[in-house]
C-alpha distance (Angstrom), angle and dihedral (degrees) to the residues before:
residue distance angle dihedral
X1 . . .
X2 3.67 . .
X3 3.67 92.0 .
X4 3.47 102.7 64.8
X5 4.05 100.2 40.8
X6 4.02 78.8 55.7
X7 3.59 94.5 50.8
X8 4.20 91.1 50.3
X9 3.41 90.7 46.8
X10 3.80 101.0 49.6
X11 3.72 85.2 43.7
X12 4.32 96.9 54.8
X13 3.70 80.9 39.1
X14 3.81 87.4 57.8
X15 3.75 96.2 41.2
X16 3.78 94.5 47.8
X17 3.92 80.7 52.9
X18 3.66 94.2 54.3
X19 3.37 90.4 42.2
X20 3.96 97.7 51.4
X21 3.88 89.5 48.9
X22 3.67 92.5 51.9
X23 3.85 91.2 49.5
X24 3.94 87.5 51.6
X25 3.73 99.3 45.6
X26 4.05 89.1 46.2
X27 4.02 88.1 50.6
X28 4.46 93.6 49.9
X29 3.89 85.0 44.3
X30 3.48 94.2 53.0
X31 3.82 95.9 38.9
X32 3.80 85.6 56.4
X33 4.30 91.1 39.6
X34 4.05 76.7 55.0
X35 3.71 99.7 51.2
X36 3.90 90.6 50.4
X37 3.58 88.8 49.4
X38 3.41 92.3 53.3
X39 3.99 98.9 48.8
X40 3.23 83.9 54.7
X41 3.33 107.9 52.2
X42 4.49 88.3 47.4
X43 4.31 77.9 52.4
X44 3.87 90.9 52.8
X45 3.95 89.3 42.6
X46 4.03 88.6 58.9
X47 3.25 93.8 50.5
X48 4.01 89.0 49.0
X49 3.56 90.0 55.7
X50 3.61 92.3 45.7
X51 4.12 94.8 42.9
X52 4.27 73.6 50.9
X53 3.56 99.4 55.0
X54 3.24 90.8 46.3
X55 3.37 102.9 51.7
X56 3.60 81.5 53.9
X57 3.63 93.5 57.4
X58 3.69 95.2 49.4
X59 4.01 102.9 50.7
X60 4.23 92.2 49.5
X61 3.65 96.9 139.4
X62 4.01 83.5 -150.8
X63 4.40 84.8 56.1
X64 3.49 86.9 44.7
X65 3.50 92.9 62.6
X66 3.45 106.8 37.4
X67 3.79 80.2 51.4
X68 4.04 97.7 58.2
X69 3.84 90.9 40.3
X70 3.92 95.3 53.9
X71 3.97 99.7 33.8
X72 3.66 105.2 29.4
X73 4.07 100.9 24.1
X74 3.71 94.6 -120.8
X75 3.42 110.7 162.4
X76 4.21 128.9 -162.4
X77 3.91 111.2 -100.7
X78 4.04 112.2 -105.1
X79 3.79 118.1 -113.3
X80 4.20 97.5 -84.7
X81 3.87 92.8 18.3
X82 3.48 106.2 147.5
X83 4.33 111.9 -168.3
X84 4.12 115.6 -154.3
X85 3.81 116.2 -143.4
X86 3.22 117.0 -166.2
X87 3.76 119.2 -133.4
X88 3.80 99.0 -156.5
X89 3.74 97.3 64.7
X90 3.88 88.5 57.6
X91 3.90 114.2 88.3
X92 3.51 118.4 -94.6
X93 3.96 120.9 -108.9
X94 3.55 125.8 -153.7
X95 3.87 118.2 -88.6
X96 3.56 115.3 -87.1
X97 3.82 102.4 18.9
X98 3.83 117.5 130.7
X99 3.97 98.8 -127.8
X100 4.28 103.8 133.9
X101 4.00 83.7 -128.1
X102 3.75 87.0 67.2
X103 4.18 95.8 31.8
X104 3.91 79.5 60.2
X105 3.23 109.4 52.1
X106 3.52 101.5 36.9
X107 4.18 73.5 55.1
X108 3.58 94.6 60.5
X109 3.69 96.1 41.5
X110 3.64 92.7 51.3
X111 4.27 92.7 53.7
X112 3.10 129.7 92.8
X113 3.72 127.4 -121.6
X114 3.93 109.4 -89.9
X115 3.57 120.1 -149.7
């Protein structure tokens, strides 16, 4: 009788062994799953800030100018310069529609000439 209360015993004592173990190994692999999780999330964050600065960098409206002047020979407008666009090179847009390209040109055509 003895026997067999000893052998259950030994063998929940073994189980809840097994089991403890398992819990423990599962915790130090996800402490360490957790730490490279975490370096590489402060990685990421660097190269945030530096995507940031960046950005930054790029959209300088003083860059931006420099930029069009030297690559695509824009130039500033003179005090008084007036620049003509014409109207009939833009695509046309159905009648009725609200678009300002359409609002102007239906503006134009409706003036008359002024001397």
């Amino acid at each position: 009788m003895k026997k067999p209360v000893v052998l259950i015993m030994g063998v929940l004592l073994g189980a809840w062994c097994l089991i403890y173990v398992g819990i423990n190994v599962d915790m130090w692999r996800l402490g360490y799953e957790l730490e490279d999780l975490e370096a590489q999330r402060s990685v990421l964050k660097r190269q945030q800030e530096s995507l940031q600065v960046q950005i930054s960098k790029l959209m300088d409206p003083q860059r931006i100018a420099h930029q069009a002047e030297q690559q695509l020979g824009f130039t500033t407008p003179k005090d008084g310069q007036v620049v003509m666009v014409s109207l009939d090179a833009l695509p046309s847009i159905e009648t009725g529609s609200a678009d300002p390209v359409r609002l102007v040109q239906n503006f134009l055509g409706n003036q008359s000439e002024v001397p």
